[in-house]
OpenMM code with the backbone's topology and positions (N, CA, C; nanometers):
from openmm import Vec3, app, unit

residues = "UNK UNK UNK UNK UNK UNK UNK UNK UNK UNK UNK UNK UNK UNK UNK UNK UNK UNK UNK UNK UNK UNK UNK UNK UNK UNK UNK UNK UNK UNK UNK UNK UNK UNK UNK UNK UNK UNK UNK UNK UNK UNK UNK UNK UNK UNK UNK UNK UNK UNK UNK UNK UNK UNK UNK UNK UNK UNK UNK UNK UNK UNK UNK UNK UNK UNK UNK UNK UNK UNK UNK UNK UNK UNK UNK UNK UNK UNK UNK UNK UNK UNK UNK UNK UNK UNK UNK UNK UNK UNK UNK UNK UNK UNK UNK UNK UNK UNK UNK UNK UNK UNK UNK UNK UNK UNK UNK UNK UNK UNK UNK UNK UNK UNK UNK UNK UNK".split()
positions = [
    Vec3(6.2979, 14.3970, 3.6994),
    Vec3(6.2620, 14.3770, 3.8383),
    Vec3(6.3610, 14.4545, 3.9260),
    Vec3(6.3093, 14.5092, 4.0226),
    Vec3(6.4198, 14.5985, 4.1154),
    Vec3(6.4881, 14.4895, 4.2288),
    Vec3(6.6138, 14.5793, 4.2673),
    Vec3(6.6690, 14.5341, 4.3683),
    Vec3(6.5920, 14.4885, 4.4682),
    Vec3(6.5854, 14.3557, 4.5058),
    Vec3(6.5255, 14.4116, 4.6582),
    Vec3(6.5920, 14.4257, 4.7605),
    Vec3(6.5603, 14.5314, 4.8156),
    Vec3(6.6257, 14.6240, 4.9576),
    Vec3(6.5517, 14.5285, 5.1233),
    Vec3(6.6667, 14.5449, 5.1621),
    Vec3(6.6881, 14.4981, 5.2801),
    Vec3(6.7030, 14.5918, 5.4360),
    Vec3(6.6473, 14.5796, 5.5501),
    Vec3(6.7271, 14.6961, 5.6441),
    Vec3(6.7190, 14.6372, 5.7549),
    Vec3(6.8771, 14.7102, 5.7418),
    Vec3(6.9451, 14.6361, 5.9092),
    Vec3(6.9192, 14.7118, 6.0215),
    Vec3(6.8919, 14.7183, 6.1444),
    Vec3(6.9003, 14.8359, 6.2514),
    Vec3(6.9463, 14.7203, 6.3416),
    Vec3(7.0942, 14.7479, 6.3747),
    Vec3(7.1390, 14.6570, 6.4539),
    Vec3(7.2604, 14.7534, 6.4904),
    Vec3(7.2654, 14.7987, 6.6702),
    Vec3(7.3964, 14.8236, 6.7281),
    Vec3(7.5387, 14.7654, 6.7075),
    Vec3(7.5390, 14.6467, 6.7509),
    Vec3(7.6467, 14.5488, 6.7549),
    Vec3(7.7181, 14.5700, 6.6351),
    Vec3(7.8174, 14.5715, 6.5422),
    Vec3(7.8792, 14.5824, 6.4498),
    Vec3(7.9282, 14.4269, 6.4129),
    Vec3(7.9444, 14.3400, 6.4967),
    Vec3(8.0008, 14.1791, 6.5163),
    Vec3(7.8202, 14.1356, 6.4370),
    Vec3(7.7114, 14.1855, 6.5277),
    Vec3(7.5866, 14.1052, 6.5000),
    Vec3(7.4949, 14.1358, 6.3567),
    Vec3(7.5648, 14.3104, 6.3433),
    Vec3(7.5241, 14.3321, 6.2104),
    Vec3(7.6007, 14.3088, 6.0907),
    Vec3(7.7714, 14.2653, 6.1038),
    Vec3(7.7802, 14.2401, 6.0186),
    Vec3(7.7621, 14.0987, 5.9519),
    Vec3(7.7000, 13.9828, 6.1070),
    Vec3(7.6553, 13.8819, 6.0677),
    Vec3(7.5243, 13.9170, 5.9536),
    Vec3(7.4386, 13.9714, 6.0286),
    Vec3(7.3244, 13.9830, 5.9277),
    Vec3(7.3111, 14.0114, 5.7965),
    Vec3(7.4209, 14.1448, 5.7892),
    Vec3(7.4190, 14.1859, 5.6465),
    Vec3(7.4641, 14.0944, 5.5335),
    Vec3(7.5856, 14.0206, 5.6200),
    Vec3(7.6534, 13.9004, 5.5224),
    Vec3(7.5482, 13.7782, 5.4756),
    Vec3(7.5375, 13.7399, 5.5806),
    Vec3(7.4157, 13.6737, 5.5548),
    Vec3(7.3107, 13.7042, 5.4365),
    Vec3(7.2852, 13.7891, 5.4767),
    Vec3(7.1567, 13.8349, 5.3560),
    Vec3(7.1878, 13.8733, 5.2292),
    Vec3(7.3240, 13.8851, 5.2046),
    Vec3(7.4017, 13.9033, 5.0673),
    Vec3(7.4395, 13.8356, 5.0098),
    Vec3(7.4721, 13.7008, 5.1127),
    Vec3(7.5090, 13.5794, 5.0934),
    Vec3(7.3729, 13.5075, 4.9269),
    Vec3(7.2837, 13.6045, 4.9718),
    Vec3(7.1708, 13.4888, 4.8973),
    Vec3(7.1163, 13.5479, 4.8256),
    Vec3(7.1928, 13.6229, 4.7399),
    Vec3(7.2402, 13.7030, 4.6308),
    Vec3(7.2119, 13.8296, 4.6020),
    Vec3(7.2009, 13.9063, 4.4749),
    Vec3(7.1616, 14.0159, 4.4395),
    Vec3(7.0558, 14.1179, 4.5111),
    Vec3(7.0986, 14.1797, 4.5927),
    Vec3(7.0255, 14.2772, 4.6908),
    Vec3(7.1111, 14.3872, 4.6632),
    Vec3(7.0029, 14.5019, 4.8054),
    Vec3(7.0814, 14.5979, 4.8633),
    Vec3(7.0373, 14.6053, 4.9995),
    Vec3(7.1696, 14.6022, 5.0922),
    Vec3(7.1079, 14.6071, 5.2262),
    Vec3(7.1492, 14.6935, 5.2520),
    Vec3(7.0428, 14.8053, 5.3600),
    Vec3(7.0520, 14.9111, 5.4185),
    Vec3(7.0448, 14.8863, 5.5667),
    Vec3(7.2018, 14.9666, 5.6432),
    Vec3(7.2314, 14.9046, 5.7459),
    Vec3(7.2533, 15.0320, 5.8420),
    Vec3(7.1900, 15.0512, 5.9350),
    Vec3(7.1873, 15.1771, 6.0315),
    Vec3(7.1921, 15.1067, 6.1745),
    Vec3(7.2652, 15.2185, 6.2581),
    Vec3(7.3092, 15.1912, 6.3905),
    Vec3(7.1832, 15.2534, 6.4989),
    Vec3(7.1331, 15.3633, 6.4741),
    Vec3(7.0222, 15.4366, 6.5405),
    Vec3(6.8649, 15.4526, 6.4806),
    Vec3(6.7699, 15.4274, 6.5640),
    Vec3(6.6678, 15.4246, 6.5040),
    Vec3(6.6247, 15.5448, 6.4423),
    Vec3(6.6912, 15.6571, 6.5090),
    Vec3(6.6584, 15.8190, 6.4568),
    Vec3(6.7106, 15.7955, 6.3307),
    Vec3(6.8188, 15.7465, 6.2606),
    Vec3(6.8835, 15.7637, 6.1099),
    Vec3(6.7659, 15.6451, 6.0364),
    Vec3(6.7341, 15.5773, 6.0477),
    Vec3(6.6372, 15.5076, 5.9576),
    Vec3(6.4810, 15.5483, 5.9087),
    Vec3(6.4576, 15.7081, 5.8890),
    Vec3(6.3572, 15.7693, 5.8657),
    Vec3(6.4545, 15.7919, 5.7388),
    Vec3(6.5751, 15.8711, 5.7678),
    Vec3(6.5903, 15.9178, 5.6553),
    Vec3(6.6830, 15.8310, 5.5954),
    Vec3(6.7137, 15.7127, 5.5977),
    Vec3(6.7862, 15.6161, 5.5294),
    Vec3(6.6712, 15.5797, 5.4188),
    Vec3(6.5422, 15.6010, 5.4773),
    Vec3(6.4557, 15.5039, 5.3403),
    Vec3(6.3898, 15.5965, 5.2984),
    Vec3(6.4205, 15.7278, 5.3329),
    Vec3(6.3764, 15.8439, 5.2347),
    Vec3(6.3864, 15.8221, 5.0882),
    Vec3(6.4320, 15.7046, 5.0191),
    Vec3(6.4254, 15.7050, 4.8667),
    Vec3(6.3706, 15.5978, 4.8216),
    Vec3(6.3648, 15.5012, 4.9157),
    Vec3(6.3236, 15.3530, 4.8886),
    Vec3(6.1891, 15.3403, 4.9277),
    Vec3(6.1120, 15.2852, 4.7820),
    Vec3(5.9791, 15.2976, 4.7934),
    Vec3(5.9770, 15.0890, 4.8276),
    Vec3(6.0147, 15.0208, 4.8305),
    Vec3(6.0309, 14.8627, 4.8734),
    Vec3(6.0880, 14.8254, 4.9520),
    Vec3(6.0115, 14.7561, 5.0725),
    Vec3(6.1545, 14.6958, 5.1527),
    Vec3(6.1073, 14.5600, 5.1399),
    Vec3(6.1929, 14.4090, 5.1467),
    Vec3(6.1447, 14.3048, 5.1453),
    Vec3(6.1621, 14.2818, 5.2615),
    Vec3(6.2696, 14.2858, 5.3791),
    Vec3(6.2687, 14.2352, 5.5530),
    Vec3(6.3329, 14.3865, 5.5587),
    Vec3(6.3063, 14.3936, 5.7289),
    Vec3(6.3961, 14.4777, 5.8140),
    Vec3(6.3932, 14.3939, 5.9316),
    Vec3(6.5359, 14.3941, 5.9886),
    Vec3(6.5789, 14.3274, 6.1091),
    Vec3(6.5667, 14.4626, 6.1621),
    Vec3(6.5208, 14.4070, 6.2859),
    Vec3(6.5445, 14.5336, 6.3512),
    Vec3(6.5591, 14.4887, 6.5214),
    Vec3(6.6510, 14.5366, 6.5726),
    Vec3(6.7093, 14.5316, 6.6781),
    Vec3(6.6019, 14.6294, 6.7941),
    Vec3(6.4784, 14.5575, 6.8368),
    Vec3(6.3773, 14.6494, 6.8839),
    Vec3(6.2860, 14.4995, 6.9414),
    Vec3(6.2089, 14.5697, 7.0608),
    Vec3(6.0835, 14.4853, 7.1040),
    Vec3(5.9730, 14.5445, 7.0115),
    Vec3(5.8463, 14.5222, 7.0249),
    Vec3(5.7390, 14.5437, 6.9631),
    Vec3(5.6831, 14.6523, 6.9926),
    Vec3(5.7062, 14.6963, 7.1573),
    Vec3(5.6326, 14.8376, 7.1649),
    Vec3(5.7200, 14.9140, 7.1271),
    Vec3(5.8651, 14.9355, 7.1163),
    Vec3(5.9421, 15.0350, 7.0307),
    Vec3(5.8926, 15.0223, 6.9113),
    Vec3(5.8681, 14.9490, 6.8470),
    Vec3(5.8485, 14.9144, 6.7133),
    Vec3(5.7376, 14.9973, 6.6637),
    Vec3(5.6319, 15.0011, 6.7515),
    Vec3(5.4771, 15.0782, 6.7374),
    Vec3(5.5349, 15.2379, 6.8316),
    Vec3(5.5909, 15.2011, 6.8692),
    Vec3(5.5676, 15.3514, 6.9274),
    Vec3(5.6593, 15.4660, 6.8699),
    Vec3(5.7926, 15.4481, 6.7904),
    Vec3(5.8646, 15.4884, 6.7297),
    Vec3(5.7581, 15.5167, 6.5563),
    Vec3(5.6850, 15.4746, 6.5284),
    Vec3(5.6156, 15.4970, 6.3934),
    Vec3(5.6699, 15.4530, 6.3090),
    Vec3(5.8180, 15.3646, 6.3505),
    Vec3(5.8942, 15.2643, 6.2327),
    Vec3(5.8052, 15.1545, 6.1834),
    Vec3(5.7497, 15.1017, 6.2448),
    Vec3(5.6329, 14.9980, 6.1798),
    Vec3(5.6244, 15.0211, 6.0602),
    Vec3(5.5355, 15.1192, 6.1050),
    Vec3(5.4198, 15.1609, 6.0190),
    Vec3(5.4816, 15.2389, 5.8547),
    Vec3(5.6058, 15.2831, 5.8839),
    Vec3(5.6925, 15.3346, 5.7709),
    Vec3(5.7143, 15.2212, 5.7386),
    Vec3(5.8072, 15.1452, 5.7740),
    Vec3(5.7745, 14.9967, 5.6909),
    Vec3(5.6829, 14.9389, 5.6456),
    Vec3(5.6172, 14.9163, 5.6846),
    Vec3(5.4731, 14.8362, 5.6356),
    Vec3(5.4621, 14.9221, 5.5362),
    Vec3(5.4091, 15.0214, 5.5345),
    Vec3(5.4328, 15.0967, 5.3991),
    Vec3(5.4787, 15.0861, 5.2763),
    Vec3(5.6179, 15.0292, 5.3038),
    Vec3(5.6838, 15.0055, 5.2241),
    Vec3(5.6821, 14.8152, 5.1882),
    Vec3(5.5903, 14.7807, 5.2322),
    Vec3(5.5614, 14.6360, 5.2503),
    Vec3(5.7091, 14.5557, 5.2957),
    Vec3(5.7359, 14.6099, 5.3888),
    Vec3(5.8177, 14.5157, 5.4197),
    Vec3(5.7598, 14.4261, 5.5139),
    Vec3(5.8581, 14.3237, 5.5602),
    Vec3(5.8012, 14.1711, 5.6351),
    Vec3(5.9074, 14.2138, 5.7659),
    Vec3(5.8937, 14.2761, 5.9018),
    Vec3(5.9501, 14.2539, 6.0020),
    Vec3(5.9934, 14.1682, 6.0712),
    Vec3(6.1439, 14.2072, 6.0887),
    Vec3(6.1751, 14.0620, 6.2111),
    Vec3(6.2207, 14.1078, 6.3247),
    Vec3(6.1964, 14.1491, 6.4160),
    Vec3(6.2484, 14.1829, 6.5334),
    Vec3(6.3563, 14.1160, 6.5888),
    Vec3(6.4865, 14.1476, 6.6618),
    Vec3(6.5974, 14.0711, 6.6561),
    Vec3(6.6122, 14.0596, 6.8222),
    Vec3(6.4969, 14.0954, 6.8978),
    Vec3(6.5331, 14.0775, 7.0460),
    Vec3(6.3556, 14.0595, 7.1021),
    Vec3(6.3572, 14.0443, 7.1699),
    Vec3(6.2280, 13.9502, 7.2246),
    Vec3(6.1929, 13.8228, 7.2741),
    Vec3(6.1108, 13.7430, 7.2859),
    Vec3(6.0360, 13.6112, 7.2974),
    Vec3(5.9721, 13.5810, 7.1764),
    Vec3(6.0184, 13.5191, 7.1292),
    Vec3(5.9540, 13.4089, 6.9642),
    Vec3(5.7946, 13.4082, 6.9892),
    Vec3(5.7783, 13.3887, 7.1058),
    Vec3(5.5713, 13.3576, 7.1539),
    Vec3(5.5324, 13.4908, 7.2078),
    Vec3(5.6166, 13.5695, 7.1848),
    Vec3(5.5579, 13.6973, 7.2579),
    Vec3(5.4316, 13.7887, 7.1347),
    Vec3(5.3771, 13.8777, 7.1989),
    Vec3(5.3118, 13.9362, 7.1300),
    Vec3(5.3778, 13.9850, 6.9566),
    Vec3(5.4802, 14.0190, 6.9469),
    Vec3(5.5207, 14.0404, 6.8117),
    Vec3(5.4656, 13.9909, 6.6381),
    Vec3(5.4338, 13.8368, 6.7451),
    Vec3(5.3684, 13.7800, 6.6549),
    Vec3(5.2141, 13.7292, 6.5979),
    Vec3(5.2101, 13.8601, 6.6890),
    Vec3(5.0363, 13.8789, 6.6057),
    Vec3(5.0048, 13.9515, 6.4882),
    Vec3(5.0771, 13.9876, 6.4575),
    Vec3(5.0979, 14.0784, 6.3553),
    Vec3(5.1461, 13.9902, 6.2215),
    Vec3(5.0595, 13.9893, 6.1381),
    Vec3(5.1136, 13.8812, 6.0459),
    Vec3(5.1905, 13.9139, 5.9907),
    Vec3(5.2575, 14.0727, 5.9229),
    Vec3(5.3627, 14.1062, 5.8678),
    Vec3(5.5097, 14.1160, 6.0048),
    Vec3(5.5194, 14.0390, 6.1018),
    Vec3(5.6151, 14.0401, 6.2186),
    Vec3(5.6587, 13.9404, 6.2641),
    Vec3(5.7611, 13.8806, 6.2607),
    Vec3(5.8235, 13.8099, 6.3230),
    Vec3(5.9296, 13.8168, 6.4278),
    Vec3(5.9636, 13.7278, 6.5181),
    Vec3(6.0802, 13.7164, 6.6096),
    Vec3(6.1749, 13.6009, 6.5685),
    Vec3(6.3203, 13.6861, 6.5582),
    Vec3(6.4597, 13.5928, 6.5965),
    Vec3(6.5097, 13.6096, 6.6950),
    Vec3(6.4693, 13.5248, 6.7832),
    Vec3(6.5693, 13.5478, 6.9307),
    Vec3(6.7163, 13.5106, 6.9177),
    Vec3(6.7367, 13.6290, 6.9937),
    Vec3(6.8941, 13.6053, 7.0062),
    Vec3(6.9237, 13.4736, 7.1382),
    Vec3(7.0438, 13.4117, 7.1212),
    Vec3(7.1099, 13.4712, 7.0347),
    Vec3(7.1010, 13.3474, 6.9244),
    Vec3(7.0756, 13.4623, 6.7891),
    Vec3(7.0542, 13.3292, 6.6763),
    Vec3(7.1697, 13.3015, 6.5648),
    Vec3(7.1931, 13.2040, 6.5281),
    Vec3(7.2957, 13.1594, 6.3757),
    Vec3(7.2484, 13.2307, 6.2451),
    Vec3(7.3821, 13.1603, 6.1879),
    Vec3(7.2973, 13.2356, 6.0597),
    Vec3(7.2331, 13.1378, 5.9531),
    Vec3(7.2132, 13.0169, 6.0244),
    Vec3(7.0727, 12.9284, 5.9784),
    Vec3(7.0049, 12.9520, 6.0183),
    Vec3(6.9513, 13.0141, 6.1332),
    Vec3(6.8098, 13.0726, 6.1459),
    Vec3(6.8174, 13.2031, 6.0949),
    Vec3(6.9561, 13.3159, 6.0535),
    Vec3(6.9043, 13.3857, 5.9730),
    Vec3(6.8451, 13.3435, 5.7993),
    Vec3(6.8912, 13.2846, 5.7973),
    Vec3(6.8557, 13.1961, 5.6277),
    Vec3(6.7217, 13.1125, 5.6077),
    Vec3(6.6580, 13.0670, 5.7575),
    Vec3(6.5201, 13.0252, 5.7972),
    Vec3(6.4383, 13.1604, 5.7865),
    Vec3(6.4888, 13.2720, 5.8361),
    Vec3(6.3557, 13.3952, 5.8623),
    Vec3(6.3556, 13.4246, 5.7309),
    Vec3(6.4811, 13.4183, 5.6714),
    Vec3(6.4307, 13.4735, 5.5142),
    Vec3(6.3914, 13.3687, 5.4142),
    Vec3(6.3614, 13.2561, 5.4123),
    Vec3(6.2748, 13.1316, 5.3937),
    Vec3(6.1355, 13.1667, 5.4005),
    Vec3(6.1534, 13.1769, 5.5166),
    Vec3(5.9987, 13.1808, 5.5952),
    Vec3(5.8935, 13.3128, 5.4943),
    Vec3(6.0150, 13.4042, 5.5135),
    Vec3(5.9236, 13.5337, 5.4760),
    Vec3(5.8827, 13.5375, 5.3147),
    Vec3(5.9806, 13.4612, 5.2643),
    Vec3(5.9838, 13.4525, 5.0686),
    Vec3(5.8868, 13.2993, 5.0649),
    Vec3(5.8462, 13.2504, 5.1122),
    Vec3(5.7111, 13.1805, 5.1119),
    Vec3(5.5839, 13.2333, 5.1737),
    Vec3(5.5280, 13.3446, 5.2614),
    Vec3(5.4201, 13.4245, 5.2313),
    Vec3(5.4077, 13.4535, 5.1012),
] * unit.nanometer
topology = app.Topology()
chain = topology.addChain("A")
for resn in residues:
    res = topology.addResidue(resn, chain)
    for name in ("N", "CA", "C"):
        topology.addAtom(name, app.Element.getBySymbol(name[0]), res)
């Protein structure tokens, strides 16, 4: 069974290195962790799986950048890390929202949530 890969797109260095810890915390992964949305085309230039990407984005960046859709691709399960929880994001059944500002029990809830789909 392969690693499963993880991706961070989070500015903050304090908020991403919450996340990354977090998500390592709960064992055997690889998380892929980028500061700019321009470097995450070619960060997953090799990775044919993603299981989440946090991503530090509203929903129309999300669609309008063509990152979605490269994810989804790669079946990953989106969580958007800035928004409204009831906002549109979540029509999208592969999308979710963590509003900031969140713990890292609700990071350990989104990845709950997403490993029961």
């Amino acid at each position: 069974m392969p690693t499963p890969t993880y991706v961070v797109l989070e500015t903050n260095p304090i908020i991403a290195a919450d996340l990354c810890g977090t998500i390592e915390s709960c064992g055997h992964c690889r998380v892929v962790h980028v500061t700019d949305i321009r470097a995450l085309g070619s960060a997953l230039q090799d990775i044919s799986q993603v299981r989440v990407a946090y991503l530090e984005l509203k929903r129309p960046e999300l669609e309008q950048s063509g990152i979605g859709a490269l994810l989804r691709d790669r079946g990953a399960h989106i969580v958007l890390t800035i928004g409204e929880a009831d906002g549109d994001a979540t029509r999208h059944p592969k999308v979710s929202v963590l509003p900031r500002p969140f713990t890292e029990q609700m990071i350990l809830q989104s990845l709950a949530e997403v490993s029961a789909d």
